[in-house]
C-alpha beads as a LAMMPS data file, in Angstrom:
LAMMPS data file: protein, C-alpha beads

180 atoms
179 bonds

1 atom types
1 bond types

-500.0 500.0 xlo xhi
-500.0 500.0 ylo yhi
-500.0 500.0 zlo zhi

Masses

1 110.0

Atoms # bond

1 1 1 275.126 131.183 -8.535
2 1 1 272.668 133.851 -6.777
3 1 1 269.809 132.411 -5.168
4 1 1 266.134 132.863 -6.753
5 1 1 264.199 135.313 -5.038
6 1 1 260.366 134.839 -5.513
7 1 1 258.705 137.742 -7.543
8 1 1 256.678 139.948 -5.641
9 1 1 254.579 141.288 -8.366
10 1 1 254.697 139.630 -11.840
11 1 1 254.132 141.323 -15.124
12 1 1 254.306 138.538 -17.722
13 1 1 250.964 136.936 -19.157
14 1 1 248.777 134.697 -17.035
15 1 1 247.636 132.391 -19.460
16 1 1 248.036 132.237 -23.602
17 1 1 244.560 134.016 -24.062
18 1 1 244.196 135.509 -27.955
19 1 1 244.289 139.506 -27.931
20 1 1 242.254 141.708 -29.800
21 1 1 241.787 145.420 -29.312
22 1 1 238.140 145.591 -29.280
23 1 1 237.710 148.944 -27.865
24 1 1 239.938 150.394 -30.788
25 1 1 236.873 152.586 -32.807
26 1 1 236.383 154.212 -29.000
27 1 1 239.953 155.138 -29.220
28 1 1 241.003 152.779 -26.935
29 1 1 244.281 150.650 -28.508
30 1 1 245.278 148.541 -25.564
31 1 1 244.796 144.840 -26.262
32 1 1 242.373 142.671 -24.709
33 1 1 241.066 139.176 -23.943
34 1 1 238.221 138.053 -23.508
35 1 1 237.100 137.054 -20.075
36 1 1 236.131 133.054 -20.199
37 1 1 232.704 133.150 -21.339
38 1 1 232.771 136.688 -21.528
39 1 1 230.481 137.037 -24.602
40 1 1 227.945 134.468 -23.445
41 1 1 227.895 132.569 -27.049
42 1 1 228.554 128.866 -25.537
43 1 1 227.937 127.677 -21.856
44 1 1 227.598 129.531 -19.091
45 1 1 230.403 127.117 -17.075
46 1 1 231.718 128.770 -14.409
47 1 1 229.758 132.022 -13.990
48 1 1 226.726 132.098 -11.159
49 1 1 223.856 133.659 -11.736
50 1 1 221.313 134.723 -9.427
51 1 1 217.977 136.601 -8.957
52 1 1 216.870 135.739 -12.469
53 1 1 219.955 136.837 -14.617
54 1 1 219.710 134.335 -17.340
55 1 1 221.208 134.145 -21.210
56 1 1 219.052 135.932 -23.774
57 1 1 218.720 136.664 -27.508
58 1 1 220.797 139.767 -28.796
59 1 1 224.145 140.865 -28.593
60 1 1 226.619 144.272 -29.030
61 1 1 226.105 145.514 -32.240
62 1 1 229.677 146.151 -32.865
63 1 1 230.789 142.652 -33.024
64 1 1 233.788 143.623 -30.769
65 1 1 235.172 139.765 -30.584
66 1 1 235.657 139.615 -34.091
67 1 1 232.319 138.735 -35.017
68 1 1 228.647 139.432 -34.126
69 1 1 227.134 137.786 -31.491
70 1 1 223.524 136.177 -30.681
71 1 1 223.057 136.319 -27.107
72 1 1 224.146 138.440 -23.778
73 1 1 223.533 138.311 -20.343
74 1 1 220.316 139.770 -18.911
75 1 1 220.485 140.825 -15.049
76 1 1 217.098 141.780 -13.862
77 1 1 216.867 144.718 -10.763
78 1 1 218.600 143.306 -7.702
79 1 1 220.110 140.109 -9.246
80 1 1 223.529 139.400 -9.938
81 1 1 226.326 137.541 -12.490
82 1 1 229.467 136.305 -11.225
83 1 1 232.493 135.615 -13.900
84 1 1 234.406 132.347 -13.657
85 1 1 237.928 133.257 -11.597
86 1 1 240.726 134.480 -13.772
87 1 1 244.199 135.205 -13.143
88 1 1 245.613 138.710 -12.885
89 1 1 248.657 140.491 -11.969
90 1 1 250.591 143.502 -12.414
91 1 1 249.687 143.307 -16.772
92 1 1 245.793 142.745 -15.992
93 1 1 245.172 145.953 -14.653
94 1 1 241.680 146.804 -16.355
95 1 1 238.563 145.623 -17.690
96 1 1 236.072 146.816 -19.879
97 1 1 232.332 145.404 -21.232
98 1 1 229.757 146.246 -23.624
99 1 1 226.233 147.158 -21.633
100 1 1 222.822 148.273 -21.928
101 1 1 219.758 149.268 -19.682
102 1 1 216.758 146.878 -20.518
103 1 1 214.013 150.099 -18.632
104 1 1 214.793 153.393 -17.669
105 1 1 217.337 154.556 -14.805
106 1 1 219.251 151.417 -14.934
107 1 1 222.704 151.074 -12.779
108 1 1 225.166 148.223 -12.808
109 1 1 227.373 147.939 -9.844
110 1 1 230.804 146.392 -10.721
111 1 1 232.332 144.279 -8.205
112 1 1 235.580 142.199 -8.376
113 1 1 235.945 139.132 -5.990
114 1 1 239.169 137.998 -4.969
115 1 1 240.339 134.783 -3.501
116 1 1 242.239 134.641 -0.486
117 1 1 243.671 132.300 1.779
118 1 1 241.093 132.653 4.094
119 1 1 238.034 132.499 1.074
120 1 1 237.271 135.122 -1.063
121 1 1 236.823 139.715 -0.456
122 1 1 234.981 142.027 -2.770
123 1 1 235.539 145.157 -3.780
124 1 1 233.341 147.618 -4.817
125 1 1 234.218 149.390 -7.918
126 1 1 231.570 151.555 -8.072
127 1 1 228.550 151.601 -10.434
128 1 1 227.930 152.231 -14.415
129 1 1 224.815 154.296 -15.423
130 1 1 223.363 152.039 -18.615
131 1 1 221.591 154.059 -21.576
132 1 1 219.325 152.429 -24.178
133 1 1 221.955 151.801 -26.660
134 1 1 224.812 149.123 -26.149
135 1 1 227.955 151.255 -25.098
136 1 1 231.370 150.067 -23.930
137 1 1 231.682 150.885 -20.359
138 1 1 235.530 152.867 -19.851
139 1 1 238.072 151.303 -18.552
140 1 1 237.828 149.303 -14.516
141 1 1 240.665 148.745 -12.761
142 1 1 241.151 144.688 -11.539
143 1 1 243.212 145.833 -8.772
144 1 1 245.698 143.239 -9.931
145 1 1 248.561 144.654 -8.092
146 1 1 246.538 144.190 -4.530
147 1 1 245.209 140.401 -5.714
148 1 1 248.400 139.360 -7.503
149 1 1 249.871 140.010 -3.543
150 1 1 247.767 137.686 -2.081
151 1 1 249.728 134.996 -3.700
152 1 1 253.425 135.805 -4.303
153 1 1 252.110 138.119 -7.729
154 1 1 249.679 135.869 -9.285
155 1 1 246.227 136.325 -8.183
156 1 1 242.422 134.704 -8.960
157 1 1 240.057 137.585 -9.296
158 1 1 236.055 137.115 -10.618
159 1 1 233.808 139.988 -11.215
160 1 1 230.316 140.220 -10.124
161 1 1 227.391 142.644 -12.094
162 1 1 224.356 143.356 -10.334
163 1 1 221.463 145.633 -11.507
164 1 1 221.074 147.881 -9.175
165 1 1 217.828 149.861 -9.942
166 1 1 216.288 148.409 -13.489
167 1 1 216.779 145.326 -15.364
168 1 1 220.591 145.543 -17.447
169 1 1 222.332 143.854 -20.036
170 1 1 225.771 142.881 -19.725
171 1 1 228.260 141.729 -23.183
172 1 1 231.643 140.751 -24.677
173 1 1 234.009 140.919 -21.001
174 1 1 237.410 141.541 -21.436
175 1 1 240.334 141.937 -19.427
176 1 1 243.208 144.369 -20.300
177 1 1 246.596 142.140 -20.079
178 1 1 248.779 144.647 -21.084
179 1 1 247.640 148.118 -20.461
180 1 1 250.110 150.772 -22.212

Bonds

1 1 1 2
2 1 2 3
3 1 3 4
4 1 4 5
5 1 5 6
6 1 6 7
7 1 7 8
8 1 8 9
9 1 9 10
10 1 10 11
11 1 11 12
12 1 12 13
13 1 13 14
14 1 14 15
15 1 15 16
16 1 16 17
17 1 17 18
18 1 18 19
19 1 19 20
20 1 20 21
21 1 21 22
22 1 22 23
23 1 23 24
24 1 24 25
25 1 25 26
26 1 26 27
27 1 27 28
28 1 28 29
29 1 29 30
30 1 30 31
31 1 31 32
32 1 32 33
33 1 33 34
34 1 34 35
35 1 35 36
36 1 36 37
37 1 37 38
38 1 38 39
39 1 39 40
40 1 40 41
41 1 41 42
42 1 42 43
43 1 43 44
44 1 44 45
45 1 45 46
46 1 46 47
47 1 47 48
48 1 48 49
49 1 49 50
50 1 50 51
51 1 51 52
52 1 52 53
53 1 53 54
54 1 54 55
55 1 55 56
56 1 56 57
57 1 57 58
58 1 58 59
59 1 59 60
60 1 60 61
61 1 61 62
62 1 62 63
63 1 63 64
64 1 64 65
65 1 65 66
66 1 66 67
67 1 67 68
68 1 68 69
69 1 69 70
70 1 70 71
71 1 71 72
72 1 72 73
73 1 73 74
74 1 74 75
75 1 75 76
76 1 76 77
77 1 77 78
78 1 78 79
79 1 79 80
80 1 80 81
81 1 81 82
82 1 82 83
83 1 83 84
84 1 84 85
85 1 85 86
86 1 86 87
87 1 87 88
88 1 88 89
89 1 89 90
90 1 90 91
91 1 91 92
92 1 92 93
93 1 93 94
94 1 94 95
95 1 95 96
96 1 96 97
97 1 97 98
98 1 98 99
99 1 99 100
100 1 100 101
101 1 101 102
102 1 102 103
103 1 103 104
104 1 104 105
105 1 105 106
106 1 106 107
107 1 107 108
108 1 108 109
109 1 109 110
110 1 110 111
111 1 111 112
112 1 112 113
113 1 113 114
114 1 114 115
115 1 115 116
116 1 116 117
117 1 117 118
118 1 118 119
119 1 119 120
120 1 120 121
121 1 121 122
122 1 122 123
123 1 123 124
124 1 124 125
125 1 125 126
126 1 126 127
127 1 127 128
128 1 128 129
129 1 129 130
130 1 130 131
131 1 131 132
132 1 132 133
133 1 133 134
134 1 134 135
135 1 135 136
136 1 136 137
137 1 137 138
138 1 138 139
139 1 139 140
140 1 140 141
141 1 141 142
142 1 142 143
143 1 143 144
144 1 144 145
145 1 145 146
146 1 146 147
147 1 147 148
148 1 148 149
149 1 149 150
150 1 150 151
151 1 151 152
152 1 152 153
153 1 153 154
154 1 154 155
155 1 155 156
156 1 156 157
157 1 157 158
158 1 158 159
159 1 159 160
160 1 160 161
161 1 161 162
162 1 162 163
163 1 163 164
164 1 164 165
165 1 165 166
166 1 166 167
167 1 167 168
168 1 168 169
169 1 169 170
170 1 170 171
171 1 171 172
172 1 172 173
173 1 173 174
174 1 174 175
175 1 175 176
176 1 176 177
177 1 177 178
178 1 178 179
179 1 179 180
């Protein structure tokens, strides 16, 4: 009998999250989940907020997890949201949300945190320009591949939103498990 060799970069599920292909009227048919407490209907366990970002009334109007919501995440100008850790790998390798700018000129920089075994790194995905409307953002890449290394092809990854320039509005997180 051959030895088991450890798998360097997995491509089965994580978890047994429910899929849904929210993004599918944008063209978009890749299925989804839904980050944990990605659409900010029950508690906010697990996420840290900071600099005033705070649950509010309203929600995407598109009801993208099946039905509409009543609340969303408000991130005033220079504060932040972090997500609860999740687990990626080489299926997780995008993200997408539903956003909108609460003034004029608002930018959202997108962030995903990684845990290593020396703490946690961020990357810098770069930043989304909100308009007055709630829009899904396109798709984000996790980097799964580089955080699923840190630890034998299974990684923890969060992801961090911070208004940048004017208050935004952040909805209805999910993370692409199986990106075709």
């Amino acid at each position: 009998m051959a030895p088991a060799q450890a798998e360097l970069v997995r491509s089965g599920a994580c978890n047994e999250a429910t899929l849904s292909q929210p993004f599918l009227r944008w063209g978009d048919s890749n299925l989804y989940e839904l980050l944990p407490g990605g659409n900010f209907e029950r508690s906010l366990s697990g996420w840290t907020l900071s600099g005033g970002a705070r649950k509010v009334t309203g929600s995407e109007t598109y009801a993208a997890t099946g039905s509409l919501g009543a609340y969303s995440l408000s991130v005033p100008a220079g504060a932040s949201a972090q997500s609860p850790f999740t687990c990626v790998n080489a299926s997780h390798p995008t993200f997408r949300f539903f956003a909108r700018n609460e003034a004029a000129a608002s930018i959202a920089r997108v962030e995903v945190i990684y845990k290593t075994p020396l703490g946690t790194a961020a990357a810098s995905l770069g930043a989304v320009a909100l308009s007055g409307d709630w829009q899904p953002t396109l798709p984000m890449l996790t980097n799964s591949i580089a955080g699923g290394l840190l630890y034998g092809g299974t990684g923890q990854v969060a992801l961090r939103f911070t208004a940048v320039s004017a208050a935004s509005r952040i909805d209805d997180v999910f993370v692409d498990p199986r990106m075709h």
